[in-house]
Structure formats: structure tokens, C-alpha cells
N, C-alpha and C positions, 0 to 999 in steps of 0.2 A: 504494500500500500504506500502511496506517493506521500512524502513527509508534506504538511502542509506550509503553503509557501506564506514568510513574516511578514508583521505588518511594515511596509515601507517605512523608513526614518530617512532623514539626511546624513550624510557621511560625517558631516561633525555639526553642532549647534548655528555655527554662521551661515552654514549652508543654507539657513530659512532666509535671510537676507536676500538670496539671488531666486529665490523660489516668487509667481509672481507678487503674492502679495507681501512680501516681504522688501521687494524692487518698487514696488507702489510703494511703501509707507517713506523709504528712503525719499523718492523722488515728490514727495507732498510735503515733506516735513522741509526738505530745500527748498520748495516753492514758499512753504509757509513766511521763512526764514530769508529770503532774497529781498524782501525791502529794508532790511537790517541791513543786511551785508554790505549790498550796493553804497551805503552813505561811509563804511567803512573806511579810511583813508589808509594811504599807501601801496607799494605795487606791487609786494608778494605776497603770493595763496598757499597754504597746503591742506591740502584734503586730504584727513586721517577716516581709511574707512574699514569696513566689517570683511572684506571679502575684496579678490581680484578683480572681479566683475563690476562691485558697486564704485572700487577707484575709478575704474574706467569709465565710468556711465554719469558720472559727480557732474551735477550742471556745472558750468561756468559761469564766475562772474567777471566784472569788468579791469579787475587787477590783471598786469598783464604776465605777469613770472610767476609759471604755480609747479607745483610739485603733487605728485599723488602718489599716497604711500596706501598701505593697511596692513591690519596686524593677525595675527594668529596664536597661539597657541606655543609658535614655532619661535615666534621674533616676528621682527617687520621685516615688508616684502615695498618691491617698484618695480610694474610690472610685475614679467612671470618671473624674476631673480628669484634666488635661492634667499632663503631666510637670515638678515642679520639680526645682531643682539641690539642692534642701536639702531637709530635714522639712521638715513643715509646725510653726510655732510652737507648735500647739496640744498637740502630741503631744511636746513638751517637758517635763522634769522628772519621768519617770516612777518608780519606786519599781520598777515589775519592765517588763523586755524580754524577749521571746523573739524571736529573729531566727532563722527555719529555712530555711537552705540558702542564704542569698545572700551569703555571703564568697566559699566557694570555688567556687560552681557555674559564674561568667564572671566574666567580667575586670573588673576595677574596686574588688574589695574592700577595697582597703587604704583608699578615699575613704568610700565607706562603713562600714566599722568607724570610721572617725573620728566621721560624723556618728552614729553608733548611739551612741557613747561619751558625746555631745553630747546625748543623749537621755535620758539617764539622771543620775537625780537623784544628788547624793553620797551612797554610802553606801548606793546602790539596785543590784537585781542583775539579772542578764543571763544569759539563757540561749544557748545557741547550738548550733541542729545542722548536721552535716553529714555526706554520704555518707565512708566509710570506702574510703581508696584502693585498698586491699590486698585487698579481699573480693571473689571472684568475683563478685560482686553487680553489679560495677563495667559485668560487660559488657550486664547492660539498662539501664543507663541512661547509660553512652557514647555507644552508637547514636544517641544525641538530640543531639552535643553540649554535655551536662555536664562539668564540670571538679571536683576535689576538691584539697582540702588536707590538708596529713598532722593528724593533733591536735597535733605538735611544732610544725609549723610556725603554727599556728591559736594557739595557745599563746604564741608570743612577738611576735607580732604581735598582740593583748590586752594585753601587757607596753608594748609600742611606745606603745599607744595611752591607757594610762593604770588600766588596768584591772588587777585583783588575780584570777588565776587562783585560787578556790578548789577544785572538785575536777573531774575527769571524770569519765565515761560511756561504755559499751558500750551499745547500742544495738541490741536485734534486732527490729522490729517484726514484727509474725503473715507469714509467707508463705501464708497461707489461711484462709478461715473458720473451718476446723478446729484449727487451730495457736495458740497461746498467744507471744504477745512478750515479753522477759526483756530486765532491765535490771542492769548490772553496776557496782557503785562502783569508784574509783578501784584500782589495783596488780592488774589485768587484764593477763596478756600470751596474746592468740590466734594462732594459729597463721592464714595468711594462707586459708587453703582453708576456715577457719568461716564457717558464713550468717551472719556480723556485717555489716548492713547500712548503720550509721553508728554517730557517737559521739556525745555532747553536753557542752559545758561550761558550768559555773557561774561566772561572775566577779562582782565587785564592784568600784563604782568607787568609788576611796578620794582622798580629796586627794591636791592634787599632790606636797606634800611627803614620800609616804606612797608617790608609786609606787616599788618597789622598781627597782630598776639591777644589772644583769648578771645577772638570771635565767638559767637554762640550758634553758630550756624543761619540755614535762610528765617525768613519769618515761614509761618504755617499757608499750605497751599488753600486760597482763597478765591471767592469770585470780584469779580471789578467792585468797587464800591460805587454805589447807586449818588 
């Protein structure tokens, strides 16, 4: 009798990333996040992202010298290279970072945020998304293996690393063709059952003598105030 054939998984957790709706949420949460960026000043980009696939497909914005890395498990990758333990030099001294989803998604982030820190020019800023623990949203992209970070906790580990939280994000990207994505500035507090599918923060990295000591983390996640 034929053994019964497994339930399909992806070869590793990031692999939900490049699967479609995981290439949706990427590509809605950039969109959300593009009238941010664009007012950004200075000329170099890098895009830290989940997967080879998702570096390569990274919209673009109007800086013209960009870099695109992503991480794994392994080390970081450019392109299909083989896995280093560090960035690559090149992608050094950037002016704006977006890193989507690879602090909290598997283990290893606190090494990583250090080198993303190291990436970023003084006085340059950094975006940062990730899934939202709390929002049933949680359970499609569980199933693969994903991990998340609360925004408190993503917030003082920023602090840790040198970085100057300036504000957060609510995050809903389109759950369909049909549907419209909404994005929420900071003193947001949702209720755990809303389709808020992740957050995003803004930091800056400021001298050392500049990093602030005993931060208490963000404020609690809120809706606008009326």
C-alpha cells in the first residue's frame, strides 16, 4: 500500500514570502510605505529583505545608488552569492534602509539588527516591518514557521543597538484586489481581532553620544485620536 503523500510545507519558513500571498503582502506594505520614503533625503538605498526573490522584486524609489541584500538563516546573500557573515562593504553607508521582516521572523535578529545598524550612514534612516503578533492574521503565516516581535519589544532592541526610534506604524496591507491598504501614524491602540497585519518603524541613527539610555520602549499600539 502506497505510503500517503505529506502535507506540502515550504523548504524553510521564508519561503512563505515568495509564495503568492506572501509577494502580495511584501509588495502592499512598500506601497503603503512609499510616500514616507520618497520625502527621505539623500542618494543611497539598501533593501534588506526575506528571500532572493523578494530582493529582487523590492520596488524602487527615487535615491539613485541602492544595494539589495537578504538574509537567511545562513548569513547574508546579493544576489544568488554564496552566504557571508556580514554585509557586503558595498552596501555600506546608506542614507535610507528598509529591512522587511527579518528581525522577528527566525532566530538570529539581534546579530542582524546590529549589522543593519552598521549599514546605515549617521544620521540616515531605517525603516523596519514586521508581522503584528496579536492579529489573527498570525495564523497564515504561522503555519510556515514565522516568528514575530511585539513593536515594544522591536523598539528597545533599536535602542540597544544605537538607533533613535522616531515614530511607528499600523500596517494593513489590501487582503484582495478589491480592498484598499491603510496606514496609521503613531498613538494607535487596536483591538487584537482587527485585520492589522503588521507595523513599521522609523529610526534614525544618531551618534553615539546621542543614543538615548533607559528608554521605556514605544507607547501602546493605538487608534488615531479623534
Amino acid at each position: 500500500m502506497p505510503a500517503a503523500s505529506p502535507t506540502r510545507q515550504p523548504s524553510h519558513p521564508l519561503a512563505w514570502f515568495d509564495e503568492p500571498e506572501g509577494s502580495a503582502l511584501l509588495q502592499d506594505e512598500m506601497g503603503l510605505l512609499m510616500p514616507l520614503l520618497v520625502r527621505c533625503t539623500g542618494s543611497r538605498i539598501c533593501h534588506v529583505m526575506p528571500t532572493e526573490r523578494a530582493a529582487r522584486h523590492a520596488q524602487p524609489t527615487l535615491m539613485t545608488i541602492e544595494s539589495r541584500l537578504w538574509c537567511s538563516d545562513r548569513g547574508w546573500h546579493e544576489g544568488a552569492s554564496e552566504p557571508t557573515p556580514t554585509p557586503s562593504r558595498s552596501a555600506h553607508g546608506a542614507d535610507l534602509v528598509i529591512a522587511a521582516h527579518v528581525i522577528g521572523s527566525f532566530d538570529g535578529g539581534r546579530e542582524r539588527l546590529a549589522a543593519i545598524h552598521r549599514l546605515v550612514a549617521v544620521g540616515g534612516t531605517a525603516f523596519f516591518t514586521e508581522f503584528y503578533p496579536l492579529s489573527l492574521y498570525r495564523r497564515r503565516w504561522r503555519k510556515s514557521g514565522l516568528k514575530a516581535l511585539s513593536l515594544r519589544k522591536l523598539c528597545a532592541m533599536l535602542r540597544e543597538v544605537g538607533f533613535e526610534v522616531s515614530v511607528t506604524y499600523a500596517l494593513r496591507p489590501r487582503s484582495s484586489l478589491d480592498s484598499s491598504g491603510m496606514l496609521w501614524r503613531h498613538n494607535w491602540r487596536l483591538p487584537s481581532w482587527f485585520p492589522l497585519r503588521a507595523y513599521a518603524i522609523r529610526a534614525r541613527k544618531v551618534e553615539p553620544a546621542m543614543t538615548l539610555v533607559g528608554a521605556t520602549g514605544a507607547e501602546p499600539l493605538g487608534v488615531p485620536n479623534a
